[in-house]
gemmi code that builds the backbone of each chain (N, CA, C; Angstrom):
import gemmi

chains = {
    "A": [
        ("UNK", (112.160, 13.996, 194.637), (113.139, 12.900, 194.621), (114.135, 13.127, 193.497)),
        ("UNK", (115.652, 13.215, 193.969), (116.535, 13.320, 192.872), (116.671, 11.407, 191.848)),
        ("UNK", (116.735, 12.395, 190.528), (116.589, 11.242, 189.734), (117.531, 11.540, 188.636)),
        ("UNK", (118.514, 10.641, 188.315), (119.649, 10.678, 187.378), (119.479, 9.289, 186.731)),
        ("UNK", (119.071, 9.459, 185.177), (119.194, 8.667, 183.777), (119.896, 8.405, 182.915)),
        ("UNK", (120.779, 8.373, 182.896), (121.729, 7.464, 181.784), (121.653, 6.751, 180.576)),
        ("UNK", (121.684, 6.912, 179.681), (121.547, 6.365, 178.193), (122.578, 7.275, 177.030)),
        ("UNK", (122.260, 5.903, 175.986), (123.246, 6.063, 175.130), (124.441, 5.180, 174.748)),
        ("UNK", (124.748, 4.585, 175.779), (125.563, 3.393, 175.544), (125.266, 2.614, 174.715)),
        ("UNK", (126.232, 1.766, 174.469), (126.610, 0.361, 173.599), (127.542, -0.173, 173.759)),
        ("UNK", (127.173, -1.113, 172.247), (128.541, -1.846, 171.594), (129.390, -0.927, 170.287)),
        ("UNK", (130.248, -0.171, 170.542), (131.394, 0.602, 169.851), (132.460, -0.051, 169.352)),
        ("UNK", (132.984, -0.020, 168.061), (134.268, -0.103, 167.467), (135.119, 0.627, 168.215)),
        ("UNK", (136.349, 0.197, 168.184), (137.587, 1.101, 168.479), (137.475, 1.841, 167.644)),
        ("UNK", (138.068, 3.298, 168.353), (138.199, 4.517, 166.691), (136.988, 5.167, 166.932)),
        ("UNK", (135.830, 4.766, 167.050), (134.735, 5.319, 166.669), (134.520, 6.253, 168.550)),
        ("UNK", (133.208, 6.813, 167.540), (132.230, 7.821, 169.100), (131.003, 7.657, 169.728)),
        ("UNK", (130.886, 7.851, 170.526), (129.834, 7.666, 171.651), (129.313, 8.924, 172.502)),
        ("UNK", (128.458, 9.465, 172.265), (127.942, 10.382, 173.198), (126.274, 9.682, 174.666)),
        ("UNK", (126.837, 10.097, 175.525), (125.969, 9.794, 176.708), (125.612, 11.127, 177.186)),
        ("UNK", (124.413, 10.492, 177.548), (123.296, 11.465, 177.875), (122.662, 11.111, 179.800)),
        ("UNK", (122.557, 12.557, 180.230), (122.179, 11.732, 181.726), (120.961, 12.655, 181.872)),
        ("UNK", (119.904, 12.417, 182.249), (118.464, 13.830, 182.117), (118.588, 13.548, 184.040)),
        ("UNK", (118.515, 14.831, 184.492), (118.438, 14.998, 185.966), (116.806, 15.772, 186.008)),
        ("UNK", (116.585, 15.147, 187.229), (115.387, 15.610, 188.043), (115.416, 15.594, 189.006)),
        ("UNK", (114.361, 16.237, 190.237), (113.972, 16.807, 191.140), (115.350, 17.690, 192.139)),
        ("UNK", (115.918, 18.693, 191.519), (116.624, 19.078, 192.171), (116.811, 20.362, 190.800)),
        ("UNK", (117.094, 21.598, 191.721), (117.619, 22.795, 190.537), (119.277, 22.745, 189.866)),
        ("UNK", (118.517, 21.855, 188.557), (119.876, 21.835, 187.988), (120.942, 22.624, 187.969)),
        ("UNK", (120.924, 23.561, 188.054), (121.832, 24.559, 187.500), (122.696, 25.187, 188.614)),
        ("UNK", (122.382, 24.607, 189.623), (123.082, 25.297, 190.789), (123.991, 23.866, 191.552)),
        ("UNK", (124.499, 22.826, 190.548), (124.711, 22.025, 191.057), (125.826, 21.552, 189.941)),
        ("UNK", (127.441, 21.580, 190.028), (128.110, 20.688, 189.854), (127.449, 19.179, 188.810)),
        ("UNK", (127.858, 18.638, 188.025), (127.585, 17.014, 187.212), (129.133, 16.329, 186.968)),
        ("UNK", (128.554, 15.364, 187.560), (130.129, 14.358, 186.795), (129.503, 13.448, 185.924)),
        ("UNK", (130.860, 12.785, 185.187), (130.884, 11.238, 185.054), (131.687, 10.255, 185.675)),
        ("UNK", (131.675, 9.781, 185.962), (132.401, 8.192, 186.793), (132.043, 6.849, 185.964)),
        ("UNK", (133.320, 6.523, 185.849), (133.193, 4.811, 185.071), (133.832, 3.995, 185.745)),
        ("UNK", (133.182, 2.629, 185.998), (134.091, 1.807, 186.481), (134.085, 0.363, 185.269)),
        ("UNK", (135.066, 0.428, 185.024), (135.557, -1.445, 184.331), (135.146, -2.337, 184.831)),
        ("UNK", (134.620, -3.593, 184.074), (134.011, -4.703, 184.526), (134.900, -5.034, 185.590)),
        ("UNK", (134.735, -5.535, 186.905), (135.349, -5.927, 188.258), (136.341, -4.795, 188.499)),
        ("UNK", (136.167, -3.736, 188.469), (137.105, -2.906, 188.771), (136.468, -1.503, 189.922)),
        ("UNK", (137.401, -0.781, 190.369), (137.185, 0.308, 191.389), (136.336, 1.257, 189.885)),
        ("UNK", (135.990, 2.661, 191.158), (135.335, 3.906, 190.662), (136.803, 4.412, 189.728)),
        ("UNK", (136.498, 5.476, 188.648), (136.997, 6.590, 188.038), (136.734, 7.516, 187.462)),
        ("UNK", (136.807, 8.567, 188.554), (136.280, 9.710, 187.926), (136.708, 10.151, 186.605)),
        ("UNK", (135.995, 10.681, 185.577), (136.369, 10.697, 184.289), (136.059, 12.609, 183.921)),
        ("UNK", (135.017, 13.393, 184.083), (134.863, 14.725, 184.073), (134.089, 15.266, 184.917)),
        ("UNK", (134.206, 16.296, 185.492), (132.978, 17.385, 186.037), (133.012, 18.513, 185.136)),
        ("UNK", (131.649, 18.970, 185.735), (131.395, 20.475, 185.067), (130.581, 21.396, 186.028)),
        ("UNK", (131.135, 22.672, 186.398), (130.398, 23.480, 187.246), (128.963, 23.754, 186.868)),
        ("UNK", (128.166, 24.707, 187.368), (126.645, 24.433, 187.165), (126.450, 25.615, 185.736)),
        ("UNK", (127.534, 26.270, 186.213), (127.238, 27.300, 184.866), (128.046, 26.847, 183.356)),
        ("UNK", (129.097, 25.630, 183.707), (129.447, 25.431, 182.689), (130.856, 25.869, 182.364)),
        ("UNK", (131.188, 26.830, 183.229), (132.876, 28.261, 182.913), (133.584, 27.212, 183.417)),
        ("UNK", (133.375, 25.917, 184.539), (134.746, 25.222, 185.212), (134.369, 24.025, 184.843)),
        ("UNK", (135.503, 23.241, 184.090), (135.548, 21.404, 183.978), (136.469, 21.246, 183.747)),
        ("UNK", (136.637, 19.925, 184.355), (137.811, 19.185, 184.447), (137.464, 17.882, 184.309)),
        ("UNK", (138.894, 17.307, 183.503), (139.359, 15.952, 182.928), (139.933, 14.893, 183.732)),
        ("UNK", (140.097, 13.933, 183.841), (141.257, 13.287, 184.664), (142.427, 12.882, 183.823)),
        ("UNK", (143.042, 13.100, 183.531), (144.579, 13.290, 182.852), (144.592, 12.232, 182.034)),
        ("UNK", (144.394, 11.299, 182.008), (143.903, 10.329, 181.298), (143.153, 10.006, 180.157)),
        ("UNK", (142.422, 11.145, 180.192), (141.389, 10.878, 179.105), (141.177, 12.350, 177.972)),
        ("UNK", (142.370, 13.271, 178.828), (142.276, 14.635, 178.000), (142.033, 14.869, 176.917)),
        ("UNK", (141.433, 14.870, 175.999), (141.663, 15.641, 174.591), (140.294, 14.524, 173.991)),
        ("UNK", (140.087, 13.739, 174.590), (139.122, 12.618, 173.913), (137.871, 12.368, 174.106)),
        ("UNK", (137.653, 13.311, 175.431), (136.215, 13.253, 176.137), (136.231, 14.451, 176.382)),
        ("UNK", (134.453, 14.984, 175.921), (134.374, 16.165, 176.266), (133.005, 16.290, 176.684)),
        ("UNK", (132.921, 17.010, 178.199), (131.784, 17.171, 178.438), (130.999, 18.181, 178.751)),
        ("UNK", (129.618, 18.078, 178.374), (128.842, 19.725, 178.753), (127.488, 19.326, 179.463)),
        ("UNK", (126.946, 20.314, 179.659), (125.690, 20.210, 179.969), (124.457, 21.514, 179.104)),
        ("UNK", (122.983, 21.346, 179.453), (122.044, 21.879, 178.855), (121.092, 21.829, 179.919)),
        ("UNK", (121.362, 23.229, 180.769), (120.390, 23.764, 181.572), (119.100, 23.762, 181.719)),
        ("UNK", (119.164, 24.308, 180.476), (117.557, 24.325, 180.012), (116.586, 23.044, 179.874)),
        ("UNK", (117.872, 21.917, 179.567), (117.083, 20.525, 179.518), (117.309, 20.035, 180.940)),
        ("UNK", (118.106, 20.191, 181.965), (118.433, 19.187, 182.633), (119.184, 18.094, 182.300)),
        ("UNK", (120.445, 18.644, 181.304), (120.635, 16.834, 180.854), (122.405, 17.516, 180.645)),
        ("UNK", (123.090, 16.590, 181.166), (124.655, 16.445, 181.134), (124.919, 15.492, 180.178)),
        ("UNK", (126.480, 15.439, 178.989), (126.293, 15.248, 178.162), (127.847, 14.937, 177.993)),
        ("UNK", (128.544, 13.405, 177.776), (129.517, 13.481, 177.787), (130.009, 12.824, 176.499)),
        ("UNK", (130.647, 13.528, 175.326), (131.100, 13.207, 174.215), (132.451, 12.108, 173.929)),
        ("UNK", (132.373, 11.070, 173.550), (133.866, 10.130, 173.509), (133.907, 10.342, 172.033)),
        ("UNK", (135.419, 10.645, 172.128), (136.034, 10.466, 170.698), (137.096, 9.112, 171.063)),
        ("UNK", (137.248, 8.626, 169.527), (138.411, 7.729, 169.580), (138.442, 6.928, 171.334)),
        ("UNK", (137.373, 5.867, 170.425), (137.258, 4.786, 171.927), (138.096, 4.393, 171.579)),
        ("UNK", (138.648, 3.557, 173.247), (139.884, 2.096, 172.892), (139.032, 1.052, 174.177)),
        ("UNK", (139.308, 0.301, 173.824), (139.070, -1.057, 174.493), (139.326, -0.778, 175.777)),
        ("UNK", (139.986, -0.197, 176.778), (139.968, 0.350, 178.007), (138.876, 0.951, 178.469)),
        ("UNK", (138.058, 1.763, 177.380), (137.063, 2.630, 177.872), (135.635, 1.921, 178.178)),
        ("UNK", (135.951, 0.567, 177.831), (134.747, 0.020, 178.278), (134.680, -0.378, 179.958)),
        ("UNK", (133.529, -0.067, 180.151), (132.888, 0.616, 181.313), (131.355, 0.829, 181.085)),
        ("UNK", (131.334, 0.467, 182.673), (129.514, 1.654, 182.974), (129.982, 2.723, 183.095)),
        ("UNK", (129.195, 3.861, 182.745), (129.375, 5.054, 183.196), (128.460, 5.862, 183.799)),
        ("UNK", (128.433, 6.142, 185.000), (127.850, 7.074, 185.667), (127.617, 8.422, 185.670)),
        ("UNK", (126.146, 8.809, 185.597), (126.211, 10.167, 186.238), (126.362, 10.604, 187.667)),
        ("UNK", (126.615, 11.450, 188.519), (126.861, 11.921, 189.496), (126.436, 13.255, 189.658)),
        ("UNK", (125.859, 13.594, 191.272), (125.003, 15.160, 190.920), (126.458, 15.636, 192.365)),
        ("UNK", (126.836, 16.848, 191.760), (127.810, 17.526, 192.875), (127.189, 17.989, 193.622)),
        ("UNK", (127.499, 17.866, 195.175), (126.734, 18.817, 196.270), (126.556, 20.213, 196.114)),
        ("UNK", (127.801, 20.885, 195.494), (127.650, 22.403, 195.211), (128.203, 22.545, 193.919)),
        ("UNK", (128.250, 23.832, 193.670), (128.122, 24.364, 192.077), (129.517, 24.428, 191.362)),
        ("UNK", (130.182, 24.200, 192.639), (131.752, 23.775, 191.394), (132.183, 22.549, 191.552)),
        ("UNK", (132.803, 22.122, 190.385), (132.742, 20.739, 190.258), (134.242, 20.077, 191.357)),
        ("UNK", (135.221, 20.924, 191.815), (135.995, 20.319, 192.859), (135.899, 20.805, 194.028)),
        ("UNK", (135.171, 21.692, 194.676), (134.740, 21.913, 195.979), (134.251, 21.161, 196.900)),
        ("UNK", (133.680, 19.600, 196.226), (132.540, 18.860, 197.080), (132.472, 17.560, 196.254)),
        ("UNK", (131.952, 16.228, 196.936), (131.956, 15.047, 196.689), (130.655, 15.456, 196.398)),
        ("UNK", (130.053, 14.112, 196.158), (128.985, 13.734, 194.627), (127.876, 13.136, 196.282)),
        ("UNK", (126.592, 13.263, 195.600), (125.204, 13.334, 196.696), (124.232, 12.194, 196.012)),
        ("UNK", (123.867, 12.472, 194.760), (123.478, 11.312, 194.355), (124.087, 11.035, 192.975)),
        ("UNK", (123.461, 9.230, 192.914), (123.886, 8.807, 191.351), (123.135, 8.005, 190.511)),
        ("UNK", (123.287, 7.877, 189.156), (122.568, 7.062, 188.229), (122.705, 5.947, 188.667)),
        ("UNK", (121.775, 4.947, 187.771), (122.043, 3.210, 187.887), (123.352, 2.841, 186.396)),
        ("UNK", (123.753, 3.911, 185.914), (124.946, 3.635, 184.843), (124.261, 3.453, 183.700)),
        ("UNK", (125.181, 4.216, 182.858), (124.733, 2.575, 180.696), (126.013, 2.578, 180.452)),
        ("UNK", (125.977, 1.232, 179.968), (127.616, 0.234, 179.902), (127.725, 0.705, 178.043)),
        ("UNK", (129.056, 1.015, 177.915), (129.885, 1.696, 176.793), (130.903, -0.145, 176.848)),
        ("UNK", (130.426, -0.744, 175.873), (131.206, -1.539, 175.437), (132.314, -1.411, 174.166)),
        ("UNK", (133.529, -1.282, 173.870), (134.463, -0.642, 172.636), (135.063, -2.394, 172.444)),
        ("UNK", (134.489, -2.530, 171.013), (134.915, -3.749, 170.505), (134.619, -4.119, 169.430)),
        ("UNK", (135.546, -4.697, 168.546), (135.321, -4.750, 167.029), (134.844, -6.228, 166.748)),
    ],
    "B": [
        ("UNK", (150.516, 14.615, 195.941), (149.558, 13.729, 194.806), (148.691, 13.274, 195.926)),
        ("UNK", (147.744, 14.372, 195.661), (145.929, 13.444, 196.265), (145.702, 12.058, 196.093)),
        ("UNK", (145.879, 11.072, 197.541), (145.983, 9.815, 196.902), (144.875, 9.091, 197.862)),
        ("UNK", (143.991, 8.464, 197.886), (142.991, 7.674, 198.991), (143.763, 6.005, 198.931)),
        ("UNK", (143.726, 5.520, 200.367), (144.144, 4.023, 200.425), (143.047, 3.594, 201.407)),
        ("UNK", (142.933, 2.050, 201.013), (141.489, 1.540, 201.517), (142.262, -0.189, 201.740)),
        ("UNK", (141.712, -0.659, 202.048), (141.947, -1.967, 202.971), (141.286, -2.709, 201.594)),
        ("UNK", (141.650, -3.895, 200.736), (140.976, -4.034, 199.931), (139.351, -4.704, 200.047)),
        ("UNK", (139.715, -5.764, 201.423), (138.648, -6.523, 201.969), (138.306, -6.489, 203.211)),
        ("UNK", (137.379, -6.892, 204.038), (136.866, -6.659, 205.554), (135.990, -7.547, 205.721)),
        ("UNK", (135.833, -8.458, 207.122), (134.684, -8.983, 206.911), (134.259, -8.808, 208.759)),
        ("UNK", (133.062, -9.412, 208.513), (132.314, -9.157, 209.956), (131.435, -9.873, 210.178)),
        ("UNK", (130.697, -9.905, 211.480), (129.466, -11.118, 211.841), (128.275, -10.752, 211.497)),
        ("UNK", (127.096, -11.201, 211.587), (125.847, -10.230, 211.295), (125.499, -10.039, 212.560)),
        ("UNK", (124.983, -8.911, 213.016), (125.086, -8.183, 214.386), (125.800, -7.672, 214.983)),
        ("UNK", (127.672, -7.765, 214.455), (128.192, -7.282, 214.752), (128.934, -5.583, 214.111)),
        ("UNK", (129.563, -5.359, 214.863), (130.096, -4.047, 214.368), (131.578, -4.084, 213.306)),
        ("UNK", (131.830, -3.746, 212.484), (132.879, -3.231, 211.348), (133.554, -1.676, 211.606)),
        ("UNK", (134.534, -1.521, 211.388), (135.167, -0.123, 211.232), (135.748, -0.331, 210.111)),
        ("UNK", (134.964, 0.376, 208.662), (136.366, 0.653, 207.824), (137.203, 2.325, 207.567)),
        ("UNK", (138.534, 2.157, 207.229), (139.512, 2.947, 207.054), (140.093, 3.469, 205.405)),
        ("UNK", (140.258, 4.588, 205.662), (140.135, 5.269, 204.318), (141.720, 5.928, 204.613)),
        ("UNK", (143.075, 5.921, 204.346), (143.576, 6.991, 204.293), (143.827, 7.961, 203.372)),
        ("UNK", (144.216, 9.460, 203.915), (144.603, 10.443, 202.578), (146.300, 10.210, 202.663)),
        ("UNK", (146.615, 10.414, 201.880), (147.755, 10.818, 201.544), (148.883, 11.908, 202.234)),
        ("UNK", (150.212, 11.933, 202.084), (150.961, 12.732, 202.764), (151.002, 14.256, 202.917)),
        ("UNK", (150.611, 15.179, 203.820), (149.995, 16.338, 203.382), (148.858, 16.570, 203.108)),
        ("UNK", (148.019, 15.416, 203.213), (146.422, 15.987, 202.300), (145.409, 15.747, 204.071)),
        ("UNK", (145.933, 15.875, 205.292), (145.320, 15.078, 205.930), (143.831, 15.890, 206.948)),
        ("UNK", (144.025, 17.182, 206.191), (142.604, 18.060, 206.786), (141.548, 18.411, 205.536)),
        ("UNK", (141.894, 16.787, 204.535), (140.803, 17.113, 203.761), (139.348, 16.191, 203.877)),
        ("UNK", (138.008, 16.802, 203.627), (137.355, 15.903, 203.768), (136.849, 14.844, 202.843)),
        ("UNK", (136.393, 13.857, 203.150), (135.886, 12.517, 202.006), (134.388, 12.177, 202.311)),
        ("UNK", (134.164, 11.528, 201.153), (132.800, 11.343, 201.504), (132.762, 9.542, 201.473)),
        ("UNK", (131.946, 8.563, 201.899), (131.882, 7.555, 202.088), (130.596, 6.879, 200.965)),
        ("UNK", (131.012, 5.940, 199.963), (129.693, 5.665, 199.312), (129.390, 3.985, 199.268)),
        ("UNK", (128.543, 3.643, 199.023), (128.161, 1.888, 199.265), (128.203, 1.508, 198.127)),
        ("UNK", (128.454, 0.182, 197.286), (127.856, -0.232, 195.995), (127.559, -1.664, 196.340)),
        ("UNK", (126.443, -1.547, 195.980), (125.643, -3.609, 196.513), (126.225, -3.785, 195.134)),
        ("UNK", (126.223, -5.336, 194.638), (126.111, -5.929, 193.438), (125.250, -6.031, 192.634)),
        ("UNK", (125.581, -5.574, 191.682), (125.101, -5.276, 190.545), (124.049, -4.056, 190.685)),
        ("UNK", (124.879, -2.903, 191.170), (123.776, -1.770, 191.387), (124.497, -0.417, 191.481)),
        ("UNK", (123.982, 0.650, 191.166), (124.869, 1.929, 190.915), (125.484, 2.442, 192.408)),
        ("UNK", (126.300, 3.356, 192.648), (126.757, 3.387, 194.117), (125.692, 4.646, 194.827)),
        ("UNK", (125.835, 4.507, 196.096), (125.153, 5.650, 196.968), (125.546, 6.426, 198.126)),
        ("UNK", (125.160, 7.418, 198.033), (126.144, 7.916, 198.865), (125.641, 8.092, 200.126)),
        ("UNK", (126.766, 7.886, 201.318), (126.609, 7.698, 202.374), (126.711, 9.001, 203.261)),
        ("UNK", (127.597, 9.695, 203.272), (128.133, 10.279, 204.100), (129.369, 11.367, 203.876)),
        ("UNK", (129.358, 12.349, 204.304), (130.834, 13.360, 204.313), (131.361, 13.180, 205.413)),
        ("UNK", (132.532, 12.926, 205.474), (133.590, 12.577, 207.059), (134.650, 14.057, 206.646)),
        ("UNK", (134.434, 14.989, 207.799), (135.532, 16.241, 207.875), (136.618, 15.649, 208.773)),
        ("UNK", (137.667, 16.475, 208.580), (139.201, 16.209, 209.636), (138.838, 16.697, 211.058)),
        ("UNK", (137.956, 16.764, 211.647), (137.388, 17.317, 212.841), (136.149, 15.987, 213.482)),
        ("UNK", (136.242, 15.204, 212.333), (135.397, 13.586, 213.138), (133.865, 14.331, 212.717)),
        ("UNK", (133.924, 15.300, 212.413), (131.694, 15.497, 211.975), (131.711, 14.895, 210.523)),
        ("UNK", (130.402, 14.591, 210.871), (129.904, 13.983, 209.829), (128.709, 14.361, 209.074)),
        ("UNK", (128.111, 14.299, 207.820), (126.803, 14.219, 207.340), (126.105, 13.534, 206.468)),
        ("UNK", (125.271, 12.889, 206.941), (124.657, 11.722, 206.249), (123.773, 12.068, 205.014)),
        ("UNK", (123.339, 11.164, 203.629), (123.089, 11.267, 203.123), (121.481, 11.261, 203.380)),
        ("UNK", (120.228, 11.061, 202.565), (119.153, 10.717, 202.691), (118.993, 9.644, 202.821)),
        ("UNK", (118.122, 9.223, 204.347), (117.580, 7.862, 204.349), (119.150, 6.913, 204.619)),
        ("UNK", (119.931, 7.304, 205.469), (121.004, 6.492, 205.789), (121.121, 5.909, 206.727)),
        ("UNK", (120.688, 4.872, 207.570), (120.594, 4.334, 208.928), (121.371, 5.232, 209.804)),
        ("UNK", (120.972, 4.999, 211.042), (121.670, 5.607, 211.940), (123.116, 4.112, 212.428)),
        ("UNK", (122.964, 3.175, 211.891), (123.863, 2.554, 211.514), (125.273, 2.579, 211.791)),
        ("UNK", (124.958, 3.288, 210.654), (126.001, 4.264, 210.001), (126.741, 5.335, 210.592)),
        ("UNK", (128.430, 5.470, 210.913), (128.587, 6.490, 211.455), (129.990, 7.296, 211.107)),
        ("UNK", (130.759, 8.033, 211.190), (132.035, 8.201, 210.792), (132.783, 9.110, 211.319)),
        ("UNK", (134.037, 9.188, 211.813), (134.819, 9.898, 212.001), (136.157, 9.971, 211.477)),
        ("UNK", (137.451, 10.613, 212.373), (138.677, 10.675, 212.162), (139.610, 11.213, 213.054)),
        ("UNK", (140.802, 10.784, 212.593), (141.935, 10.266, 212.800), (142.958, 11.153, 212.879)),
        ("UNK", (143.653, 11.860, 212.787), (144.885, 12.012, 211.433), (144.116, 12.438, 210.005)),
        ("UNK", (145.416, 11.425, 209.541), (145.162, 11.393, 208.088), (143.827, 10.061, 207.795)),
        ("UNK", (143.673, 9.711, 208.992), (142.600, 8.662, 208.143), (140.962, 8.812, 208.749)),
        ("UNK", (140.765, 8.455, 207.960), (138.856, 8.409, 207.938), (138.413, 7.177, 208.006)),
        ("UNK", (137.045, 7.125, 208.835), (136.758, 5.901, 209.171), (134.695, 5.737, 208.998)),
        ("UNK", (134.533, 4.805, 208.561), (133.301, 4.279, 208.602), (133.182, 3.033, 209.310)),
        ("UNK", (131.999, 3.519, 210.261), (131.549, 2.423, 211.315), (130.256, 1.805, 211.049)),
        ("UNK", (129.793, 0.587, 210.659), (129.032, 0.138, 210.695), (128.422, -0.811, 211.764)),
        ("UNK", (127.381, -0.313, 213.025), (127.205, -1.525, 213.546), (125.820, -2.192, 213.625)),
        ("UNK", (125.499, -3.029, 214.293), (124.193, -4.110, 214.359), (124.312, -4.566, 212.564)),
        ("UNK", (125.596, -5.298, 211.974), (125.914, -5.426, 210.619), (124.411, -6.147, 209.969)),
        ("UNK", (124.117, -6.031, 208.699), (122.841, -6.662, 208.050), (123.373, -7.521, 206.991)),
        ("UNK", (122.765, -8.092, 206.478), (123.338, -9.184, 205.457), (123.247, -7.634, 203.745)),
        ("UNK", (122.140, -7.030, 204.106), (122.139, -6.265, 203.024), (123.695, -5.038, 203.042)),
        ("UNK", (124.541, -5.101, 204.172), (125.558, -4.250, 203.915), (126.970, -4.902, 203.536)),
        ("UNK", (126.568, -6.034, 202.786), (127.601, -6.686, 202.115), (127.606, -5.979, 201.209)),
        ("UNK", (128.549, -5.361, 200.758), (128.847, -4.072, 199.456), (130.332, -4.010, 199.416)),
        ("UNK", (130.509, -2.949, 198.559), (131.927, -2.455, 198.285), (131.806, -0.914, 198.896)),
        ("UNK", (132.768, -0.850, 199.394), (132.615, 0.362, 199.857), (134.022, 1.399, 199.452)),
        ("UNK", (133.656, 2.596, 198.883), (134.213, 3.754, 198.629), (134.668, 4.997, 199.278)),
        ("UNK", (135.713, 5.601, 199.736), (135.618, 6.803, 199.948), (136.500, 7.668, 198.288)),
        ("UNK", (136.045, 9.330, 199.132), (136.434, 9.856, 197.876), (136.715, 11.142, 198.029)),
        ("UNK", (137.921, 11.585, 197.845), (138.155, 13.016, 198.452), (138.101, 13.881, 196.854)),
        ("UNK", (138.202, 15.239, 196.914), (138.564, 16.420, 195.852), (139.729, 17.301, 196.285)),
        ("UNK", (139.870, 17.987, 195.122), (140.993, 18.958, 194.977), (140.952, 19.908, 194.208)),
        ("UNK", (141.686, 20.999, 193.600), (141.892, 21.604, 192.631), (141.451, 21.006, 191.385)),
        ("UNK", (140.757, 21.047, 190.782), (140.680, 20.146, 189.412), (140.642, 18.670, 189.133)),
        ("UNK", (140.232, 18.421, 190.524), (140.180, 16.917, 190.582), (139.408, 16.241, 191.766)),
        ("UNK", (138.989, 14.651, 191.453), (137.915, 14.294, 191.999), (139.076, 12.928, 192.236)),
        ("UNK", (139.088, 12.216, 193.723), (139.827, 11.118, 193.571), (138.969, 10.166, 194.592)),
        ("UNK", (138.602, 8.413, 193.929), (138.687, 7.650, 194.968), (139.514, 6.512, 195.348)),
        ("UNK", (138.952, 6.030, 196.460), (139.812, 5.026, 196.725), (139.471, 3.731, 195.763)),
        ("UNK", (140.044, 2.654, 196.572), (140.296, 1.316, 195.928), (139.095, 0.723, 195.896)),
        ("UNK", (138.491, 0.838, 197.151), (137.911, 0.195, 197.533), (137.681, -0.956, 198.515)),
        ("UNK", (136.870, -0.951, 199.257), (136.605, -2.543, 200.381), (135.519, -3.201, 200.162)),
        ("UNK", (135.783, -4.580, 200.137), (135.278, -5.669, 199.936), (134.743, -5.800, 201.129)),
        ("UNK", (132.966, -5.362, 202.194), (132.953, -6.074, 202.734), (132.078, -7.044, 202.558)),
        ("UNK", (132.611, -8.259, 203.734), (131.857, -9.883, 203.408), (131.160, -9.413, 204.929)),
        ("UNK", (129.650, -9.790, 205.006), (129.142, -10.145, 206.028), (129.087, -11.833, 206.573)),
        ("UNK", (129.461, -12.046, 207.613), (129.585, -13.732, 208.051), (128.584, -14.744, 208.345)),
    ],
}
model = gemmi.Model(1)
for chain_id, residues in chains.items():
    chain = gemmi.Chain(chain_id)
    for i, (resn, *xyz) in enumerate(residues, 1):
        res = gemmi.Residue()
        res.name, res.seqid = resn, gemmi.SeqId(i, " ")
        for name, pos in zip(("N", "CA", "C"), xyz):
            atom = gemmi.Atom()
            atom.name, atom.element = name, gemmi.Element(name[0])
            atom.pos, atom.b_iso = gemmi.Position(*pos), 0.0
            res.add_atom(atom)
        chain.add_residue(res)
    model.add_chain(chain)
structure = gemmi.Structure()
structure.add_model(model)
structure.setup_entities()
């Protein structure tokens, strides 16, 4: 059974950082594409990064360039998405997402976490 | 510009059948999307891949319900014998070059 965990969230200052953590199971990590997706309280999906299975391909959504950075750790099973310099926009759940195949824009997302909510507020 | 448009709301009877509509964008219209559910207060799931050729493939454990094809440029999810549990929001979501895009979203209300 595929299983995607999420933690790490909070309550964040503006300015400050947040790293999230997602641990994947029952499926061979490494041959599989990871996103993140956040959505805003009452708001639609947004994709925020992928990363291919080896790690050589990721991508940003234009939006968030230079401020979020994400990786993964094979060896753990665990995708890993770094926020610098929150703003009050970035609050959100954020999701993990497992890619159907091994690059992260070839293919829509198969399964997903239950989210951890990133609250940015002073 | 990879763009998805979605109907914001939909509603339907219980027992009855729903079609919702996903379009792509100008030029984008032999790409495929995938279809995902979100109940309230719960992470989303995925339903389904809809290709520009009307095949489809379902996720794990997805009713036969559930069905989808296409159009053109647009994609469609059919839900029929409706349940009170498929009151959700519903998503599609296409890719690209360096990018992952979804729609708005639909509101459906079961009646």
């Amino acid at each position: 059974e595929v299983q995607l965990v999420e933690s790490g969230g909070g309550l964040v200052q503006p300015g400050r950082s947040l790293r999230l953590s997602c641990a994947a199971s029952g499926f061979t990590f490494d041959d599989h594409a990871m996103h993140w997706v956040r959505q805003a309280p009452g708001k639609g999906l947004e994709w925020v990064s992928g990363i291919s299975g080896n790690s050589n391909n990721i991508g940003y959504a234009d939006s968030l360039k230079g401020r979020f950075t994400i990786s993964r750790d094979n060896a753990k099973n665990s995708l890993y998405l770094q926020m610098n310099s929150l703003r009050s926009e970035d609050t959100a759940l954020y999701y993990c997402a497992k890619g159907a195949y091994t690059f992260y824009d070839t293919s829509g997302f198969d399964y997903w976490g239950q989210g951890t909510l990133v609250t940015v507020s002073s | 510009q990879l763009v998805l448009t979605q109907s914001p709301s939909a509603s339907a009877s219980l027992g009855a059948s729903v079609k919702l509509t996903c379009t792509l964008s100008s030029g984008h219209s032999g790409y495929t999307i995938a279809w995902h559910k979100q109940q309230p207060q719960k992470g989303p799931r995925y339903l389904m891949n809809v290709k520009s050729d009307g095949s489809h493939d379902k996720g794990d454990g997805v009713p036969d319900r559930f069905s989808g094809s296409s159009s053109g440029a647009e994609r469609y999810l059919t839900i029929s014998s409706l349940q009170s549990e498929d009151e959700a929001d519903y998503y599609c979501q296409t890719w690209g070059t360096d990018i992952q895009v979804f729609g708005g979203g639909t509101k459906l209300t079961v009646l």
